[in-house]
C-alpha positions as CSV (number, residue, x, y, z in Angstrom):
1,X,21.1,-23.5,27.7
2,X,18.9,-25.7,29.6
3,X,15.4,-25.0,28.3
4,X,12.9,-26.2,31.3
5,X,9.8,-25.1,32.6
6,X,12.2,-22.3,35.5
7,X,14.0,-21.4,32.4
8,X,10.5,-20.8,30.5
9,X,9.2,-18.7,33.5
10,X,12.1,-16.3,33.4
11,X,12.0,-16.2,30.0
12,X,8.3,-15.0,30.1
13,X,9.5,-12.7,32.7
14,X,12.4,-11.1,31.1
15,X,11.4,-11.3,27.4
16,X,14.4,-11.5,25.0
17,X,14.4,-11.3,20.9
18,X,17.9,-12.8,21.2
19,X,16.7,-15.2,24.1
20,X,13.7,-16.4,21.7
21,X,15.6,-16.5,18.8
22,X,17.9,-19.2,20.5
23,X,14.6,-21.5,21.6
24,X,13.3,-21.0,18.7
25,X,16.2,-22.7,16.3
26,X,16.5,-25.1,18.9
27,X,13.2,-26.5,19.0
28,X,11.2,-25.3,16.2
29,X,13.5,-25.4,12.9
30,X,11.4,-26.4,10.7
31,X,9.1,-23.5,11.1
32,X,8.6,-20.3,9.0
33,X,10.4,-16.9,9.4
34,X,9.6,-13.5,8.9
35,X,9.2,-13.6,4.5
36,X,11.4,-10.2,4.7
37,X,14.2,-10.7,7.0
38,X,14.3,-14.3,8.0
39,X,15.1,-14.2,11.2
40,X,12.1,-15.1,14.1
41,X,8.8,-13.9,14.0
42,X,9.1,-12.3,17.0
43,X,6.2,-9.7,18.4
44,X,5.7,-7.9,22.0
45,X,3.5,-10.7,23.4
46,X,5.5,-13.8,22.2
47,X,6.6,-16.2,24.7
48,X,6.7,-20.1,25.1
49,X,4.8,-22.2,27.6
50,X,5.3,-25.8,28.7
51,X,2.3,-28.5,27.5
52,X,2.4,-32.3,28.4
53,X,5.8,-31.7,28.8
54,X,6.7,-30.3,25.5
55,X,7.5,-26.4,24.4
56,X,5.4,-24.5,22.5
57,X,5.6,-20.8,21.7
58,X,2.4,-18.1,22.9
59,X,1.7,-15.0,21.9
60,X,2.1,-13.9,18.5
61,X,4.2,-16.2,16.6
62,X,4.7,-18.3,13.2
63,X,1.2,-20.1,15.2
64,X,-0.8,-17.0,14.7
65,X,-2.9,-17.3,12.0
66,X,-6.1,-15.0,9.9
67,X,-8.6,-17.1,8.6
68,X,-10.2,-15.3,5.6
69,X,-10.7,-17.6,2.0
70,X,-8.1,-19.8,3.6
71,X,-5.6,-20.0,6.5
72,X,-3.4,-17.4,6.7
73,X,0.2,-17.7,9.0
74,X,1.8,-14.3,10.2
75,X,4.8,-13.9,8.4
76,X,6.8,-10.9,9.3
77,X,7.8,-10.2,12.3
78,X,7.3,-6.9,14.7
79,X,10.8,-5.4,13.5
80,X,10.0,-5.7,9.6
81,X,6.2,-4.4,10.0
82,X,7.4,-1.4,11.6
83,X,10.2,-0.7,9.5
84,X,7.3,-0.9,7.4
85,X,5.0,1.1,9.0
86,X,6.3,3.1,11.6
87,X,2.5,3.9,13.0
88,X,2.2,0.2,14.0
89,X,4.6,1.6,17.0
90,X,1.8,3.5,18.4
91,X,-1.1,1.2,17.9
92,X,-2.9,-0.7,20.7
93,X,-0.9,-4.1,19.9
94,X,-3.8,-6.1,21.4
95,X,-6.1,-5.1,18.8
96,X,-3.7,-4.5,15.6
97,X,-4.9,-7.8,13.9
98,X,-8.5,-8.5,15.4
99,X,-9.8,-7.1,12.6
100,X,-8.8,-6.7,8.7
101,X,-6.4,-3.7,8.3
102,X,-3.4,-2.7,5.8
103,X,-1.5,-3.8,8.8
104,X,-3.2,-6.9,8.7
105,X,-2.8,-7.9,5.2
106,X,0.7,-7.0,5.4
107,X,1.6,-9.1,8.2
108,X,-0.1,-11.9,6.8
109,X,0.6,-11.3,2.8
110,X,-3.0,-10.9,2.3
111,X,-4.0,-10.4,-1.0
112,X,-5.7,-6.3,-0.5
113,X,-8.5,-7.9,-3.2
114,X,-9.0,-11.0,-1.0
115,X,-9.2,-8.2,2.3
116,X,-12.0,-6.5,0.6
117,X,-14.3,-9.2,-0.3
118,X,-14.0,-10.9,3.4
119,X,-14.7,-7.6,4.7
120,X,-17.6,-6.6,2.7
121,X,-19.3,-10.2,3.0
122,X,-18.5,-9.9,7.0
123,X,-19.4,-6.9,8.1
124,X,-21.4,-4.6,5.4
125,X,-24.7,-4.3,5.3
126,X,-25.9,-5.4,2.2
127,X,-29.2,-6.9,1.4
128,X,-27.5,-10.0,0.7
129,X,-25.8,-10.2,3.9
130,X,-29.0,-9.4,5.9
131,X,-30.6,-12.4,3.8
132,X,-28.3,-14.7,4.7
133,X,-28.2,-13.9,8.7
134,X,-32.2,-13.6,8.9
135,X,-33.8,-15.3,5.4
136,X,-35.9,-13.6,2.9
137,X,-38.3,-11.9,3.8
138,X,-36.7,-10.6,6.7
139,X,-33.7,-9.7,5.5
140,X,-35.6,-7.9,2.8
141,X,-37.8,-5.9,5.4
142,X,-34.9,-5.2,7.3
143,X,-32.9,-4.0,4.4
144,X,-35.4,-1.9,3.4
145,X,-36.2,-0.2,7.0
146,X,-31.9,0.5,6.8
147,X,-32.2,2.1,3.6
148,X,-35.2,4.5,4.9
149,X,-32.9,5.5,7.9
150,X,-30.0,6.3,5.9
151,X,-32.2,8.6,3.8
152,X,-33.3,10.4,7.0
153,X,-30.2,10.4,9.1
154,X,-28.8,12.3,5.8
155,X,-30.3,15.1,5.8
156,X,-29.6,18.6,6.9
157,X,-33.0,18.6,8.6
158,X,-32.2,15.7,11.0
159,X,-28.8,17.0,11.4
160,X,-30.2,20.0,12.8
161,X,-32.8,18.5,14.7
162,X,-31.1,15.9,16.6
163,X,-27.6,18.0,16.7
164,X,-28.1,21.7,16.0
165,X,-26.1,21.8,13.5
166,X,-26.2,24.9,10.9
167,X,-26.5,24.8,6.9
168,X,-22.0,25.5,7.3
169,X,-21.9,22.6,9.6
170,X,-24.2,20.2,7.6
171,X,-22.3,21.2,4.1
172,X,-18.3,20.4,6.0
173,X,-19.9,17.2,7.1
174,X,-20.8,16.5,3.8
175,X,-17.3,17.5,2.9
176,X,-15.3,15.0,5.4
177,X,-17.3,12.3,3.3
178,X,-16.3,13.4,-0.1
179,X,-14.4,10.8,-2.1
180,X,-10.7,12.4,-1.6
181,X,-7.2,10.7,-1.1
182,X,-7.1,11.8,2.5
183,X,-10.5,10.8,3.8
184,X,-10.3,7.5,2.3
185,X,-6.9,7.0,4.1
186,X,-8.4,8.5,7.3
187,X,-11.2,6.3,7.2
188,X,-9.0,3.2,5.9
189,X,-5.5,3.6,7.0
190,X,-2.7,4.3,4.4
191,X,-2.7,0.8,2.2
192,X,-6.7,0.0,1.8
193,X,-7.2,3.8,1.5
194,X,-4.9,4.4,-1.5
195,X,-6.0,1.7,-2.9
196,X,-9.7,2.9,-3.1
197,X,-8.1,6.2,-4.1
198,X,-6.7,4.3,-6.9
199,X,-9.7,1.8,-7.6
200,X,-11.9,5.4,-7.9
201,X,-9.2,6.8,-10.0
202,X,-9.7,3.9,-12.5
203,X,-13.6,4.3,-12.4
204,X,-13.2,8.4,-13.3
205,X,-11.1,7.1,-16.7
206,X,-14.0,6.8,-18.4
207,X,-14.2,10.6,-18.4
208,X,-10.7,10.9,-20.2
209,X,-12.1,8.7,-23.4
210,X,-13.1,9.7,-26.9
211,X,-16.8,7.9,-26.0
212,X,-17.1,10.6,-23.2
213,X,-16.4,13.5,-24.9
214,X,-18.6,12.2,-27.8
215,X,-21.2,11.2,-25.4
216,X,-21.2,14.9,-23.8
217,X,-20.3,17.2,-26.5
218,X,-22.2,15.0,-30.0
219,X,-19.8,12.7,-32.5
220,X,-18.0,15.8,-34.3
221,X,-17.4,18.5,-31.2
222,X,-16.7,15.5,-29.1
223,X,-13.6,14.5,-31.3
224,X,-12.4,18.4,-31.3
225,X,-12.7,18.7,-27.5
226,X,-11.1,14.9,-26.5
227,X,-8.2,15.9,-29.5
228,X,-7.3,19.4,-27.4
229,X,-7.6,17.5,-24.0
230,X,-5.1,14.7,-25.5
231,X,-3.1,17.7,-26.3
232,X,-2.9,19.5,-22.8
233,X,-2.1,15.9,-21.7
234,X,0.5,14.8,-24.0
235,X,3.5,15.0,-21.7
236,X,1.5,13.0,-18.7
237,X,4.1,10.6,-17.1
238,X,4.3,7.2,-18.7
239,X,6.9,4.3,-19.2
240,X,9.2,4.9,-21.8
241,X,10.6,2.1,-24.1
242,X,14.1,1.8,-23.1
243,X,12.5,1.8,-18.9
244,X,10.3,-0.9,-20.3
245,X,13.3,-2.8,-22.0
246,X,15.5,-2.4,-18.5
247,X,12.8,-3.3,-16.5
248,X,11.9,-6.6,-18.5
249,X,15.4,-7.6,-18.4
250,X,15.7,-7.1,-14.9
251,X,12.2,-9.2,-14.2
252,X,14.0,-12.6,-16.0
253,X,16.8,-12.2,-14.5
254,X,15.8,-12.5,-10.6
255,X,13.9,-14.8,-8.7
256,X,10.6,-15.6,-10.1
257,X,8.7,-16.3,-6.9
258,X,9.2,-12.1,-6.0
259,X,6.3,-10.2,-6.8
260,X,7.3,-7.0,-9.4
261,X,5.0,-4.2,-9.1
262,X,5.0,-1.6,-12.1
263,X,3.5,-0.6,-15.3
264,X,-0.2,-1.2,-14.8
265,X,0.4,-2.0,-11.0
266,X,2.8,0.6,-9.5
267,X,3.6,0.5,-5.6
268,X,2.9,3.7,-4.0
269,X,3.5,5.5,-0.4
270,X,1.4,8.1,0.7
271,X,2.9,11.5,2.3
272,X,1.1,12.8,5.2
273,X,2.9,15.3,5.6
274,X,3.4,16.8,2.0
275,X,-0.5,15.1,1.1
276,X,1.0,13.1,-1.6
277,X,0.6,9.7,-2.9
278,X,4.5,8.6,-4.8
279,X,4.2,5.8,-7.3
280,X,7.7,4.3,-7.7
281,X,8.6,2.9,-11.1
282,X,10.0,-0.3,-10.1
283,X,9.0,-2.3,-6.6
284,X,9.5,-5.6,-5.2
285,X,7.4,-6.6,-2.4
286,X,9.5,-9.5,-0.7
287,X,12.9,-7.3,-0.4
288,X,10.7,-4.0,0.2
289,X,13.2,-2.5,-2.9
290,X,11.9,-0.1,-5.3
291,X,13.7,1.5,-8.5
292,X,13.7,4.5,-10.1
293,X,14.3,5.4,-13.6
294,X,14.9,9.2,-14.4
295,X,14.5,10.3,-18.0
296,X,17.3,12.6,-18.4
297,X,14.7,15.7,-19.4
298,X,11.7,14.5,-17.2
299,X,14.2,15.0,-14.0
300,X,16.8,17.3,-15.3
301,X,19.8,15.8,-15.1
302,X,22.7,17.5,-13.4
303,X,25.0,16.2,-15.3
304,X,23.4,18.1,-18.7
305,X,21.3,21.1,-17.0
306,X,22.1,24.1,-14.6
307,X,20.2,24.8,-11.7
308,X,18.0,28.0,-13.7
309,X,17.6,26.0,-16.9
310,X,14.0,25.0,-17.9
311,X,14.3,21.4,-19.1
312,X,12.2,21.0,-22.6
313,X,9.3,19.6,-23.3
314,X,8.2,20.6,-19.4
315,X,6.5,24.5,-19.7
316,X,5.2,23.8,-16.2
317,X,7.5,27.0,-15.3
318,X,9.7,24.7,-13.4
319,X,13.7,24.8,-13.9
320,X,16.4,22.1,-13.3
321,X,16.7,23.0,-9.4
322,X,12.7,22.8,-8.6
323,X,12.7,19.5,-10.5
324,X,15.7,18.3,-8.0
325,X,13.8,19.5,-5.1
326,X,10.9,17.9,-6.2
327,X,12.6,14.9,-6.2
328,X,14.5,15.1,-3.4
329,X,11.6,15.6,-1.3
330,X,9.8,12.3,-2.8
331,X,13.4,10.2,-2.5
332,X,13.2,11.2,1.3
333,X,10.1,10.3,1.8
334,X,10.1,6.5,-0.3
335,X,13.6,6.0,1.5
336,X,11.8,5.9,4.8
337,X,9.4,3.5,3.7
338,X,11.8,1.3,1.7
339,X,14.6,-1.2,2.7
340,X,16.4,0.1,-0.2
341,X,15.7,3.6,-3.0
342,X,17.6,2.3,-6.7
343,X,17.9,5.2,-9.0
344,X,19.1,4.6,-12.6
345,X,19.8,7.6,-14.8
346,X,18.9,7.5,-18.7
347,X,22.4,8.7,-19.5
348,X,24.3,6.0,-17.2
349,X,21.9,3.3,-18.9
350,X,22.9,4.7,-22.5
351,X,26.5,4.8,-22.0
352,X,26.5,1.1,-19.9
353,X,23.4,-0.7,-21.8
354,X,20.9,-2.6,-20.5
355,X,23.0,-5.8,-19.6
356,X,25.5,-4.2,-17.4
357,X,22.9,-1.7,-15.8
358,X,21.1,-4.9,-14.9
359,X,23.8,-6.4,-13.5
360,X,24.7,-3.8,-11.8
361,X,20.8,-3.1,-10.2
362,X,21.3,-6.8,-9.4
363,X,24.6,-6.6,-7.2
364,X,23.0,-3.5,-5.5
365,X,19.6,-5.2,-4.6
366,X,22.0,-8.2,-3.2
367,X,24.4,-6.4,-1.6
């Protein structure tokens, strides 16, 4: 391949992934690749160009970068982030990273934390933000004057007013901006809105504490109440040791520079469709992999239950064959948003032990 400025032209004219890949490793080798794949970061737009007669790549590239509390480089390409998230597909590409999305952080393994902040102190109006764009007392003034139109522009009377709207009109508005798991991912898209979902889960806990029902109910009768609550939620989901013990082992034994989500951080997906956000046990973000660990009873395993048995402790009503159809329909779902779904029954792990199921989960993450 000769790789001159006719070569570059038709190249620009009759993009190739395979085409690019081959300039690429010819010229740029020292350059990242996509952090999931490896292979180019290759997008709709890229191309190369010719400057003071040396290559250099256009479009979106391993060049492209965010700056937010530091310089961020894309680095996954279009083929990984779609796999990823299929929606990126129908998205004005133009426009997918001129501002801070889930896409975003994705593509540029954003910290969502980091996202937040640089939103909030670009675009947000705050009092401090108005300070610092117009001082003191104006910002002040002009906080204040923001805050009085809010108050107005919130009310069914201006609602009516300037739209006609009735009382039933006024109250499903009101609705749309209720704090729910599918109007913060409207608003948000799927990864910053599950994660305020999440962030105003954590902030509700507070209800589900002794000091609450103490608070609410006096020191005695607050005791009584949070002890029958604990009750009614004593077969909630949680880790169970021997998970924990897999789990651990499995964290020393791969790379270290892999980022493990679980416990206290769980990856989850949200369903559209079904209007469900999945948690999976296990997740690591640089091979898009997740694990599963099904408790023998919890999931019903075929292998000890028939389809109409009722697995104990669970008196949700639910037999062996709704548990599997439950699950199925939540396996579907991750598989299509994972490279790879990793399910490990109790029983196999209790007959193999920890090593060899480790070894094992190893080979099939690898493989």
């Amino acid at each position: 391949m000769k790789t001159n400025k006719e070569f570059i032209e038709y190249f620009n004219k009759n993009k190739s992934k395979d085409i690019y890949r081959e300039i690429f490793n010819k010229y740029f080798l020292n350059e990242s690749k996509c952090r999931i794949c490896n292979d180019v970061i290759y997008y709709y737009d890229s191309t190369f160009t010719f400057k003071s007669n040396k290559i250099q790549p256009k479009g979106k590239s391993f060049l492209t970068t965010k700056n937010v509390d530091k310089v961020y480089h894309l680095s996954i390409c279009e083929d990984c982030l779609t796999i990823k998230y299929p929606e990126y597909s129908d998205k004005n590409k133009s426009r997918v990273f001129n501002q801070m999305n889930y896409l975003t952080e994705y593509a540029f393994d954003i910290n969502h934390e980091t996202a937040l902040k640089w939103m909030k102190d670009k675009y947000a109006i705050t009092e401090e933000n108005l300070i610092k764009k117009w001082g003191v007392d104006i910002g002040k003034e002009k906080w204040n004057e923001y805050r009085n139109k809010q108050a107005l522009t919130n009310t069914f009377e201006y609602k009516r007013d300037k739209y006609g709207w009735t009382e039933e009109e006024f109250k499903d508005y009101n609705k749309s901006r209720s704090v729910t798991i599918e109007n913060l991912i409207n608003r948000h898209g799927e990864e910053i809105g599950l994660k305020k979902w999440m962030d105003y889960c954590d902030r509700q806990k507070y209800t589900t504490t002794i000091e609450y029902f103490q608070e609410k109910h006096g020191i005695d009768k607050g005791k009584d109440v949070y002890d029958d609550f604990c009750k009614k939620r004593l077969f909630g989901a949680a880790y169970s040791k021997i998970s924990i013990d897999l789990f651990e082992n499995l964290i020393s034994r791969i790379n270290e520079n892999y980022r493990i989500y679980y416990k206290d951080n769980e990856w989850y997906s949200y369903d559209k469709d079904n209007k469900k956000y999945y948690l999976v046990d296990f997740y690591i973000r640089e091979l898009n992999i997740g694990i599963e660990f099904n408790g023998d009873i919890w999931h019903a395993n075929p292998k000890k239950y028939k389809p109409n048995d009722t697995p104990f402790p669970l008196d949700s009503g639910l037999n062996a064959k709704d548990i599997w159809e439950k699950d199925r329909i939540k396996n579907d779902f991750l598989r299509t948003k994972l490279n790879k779904l990793i399910i490990i029954w109790e029983d196999d792990l209790n007959k193999d032990g920890i090593d060899k199921t480790v070894d094992k989960i190893i080979k099939e993450i690898y493989e």
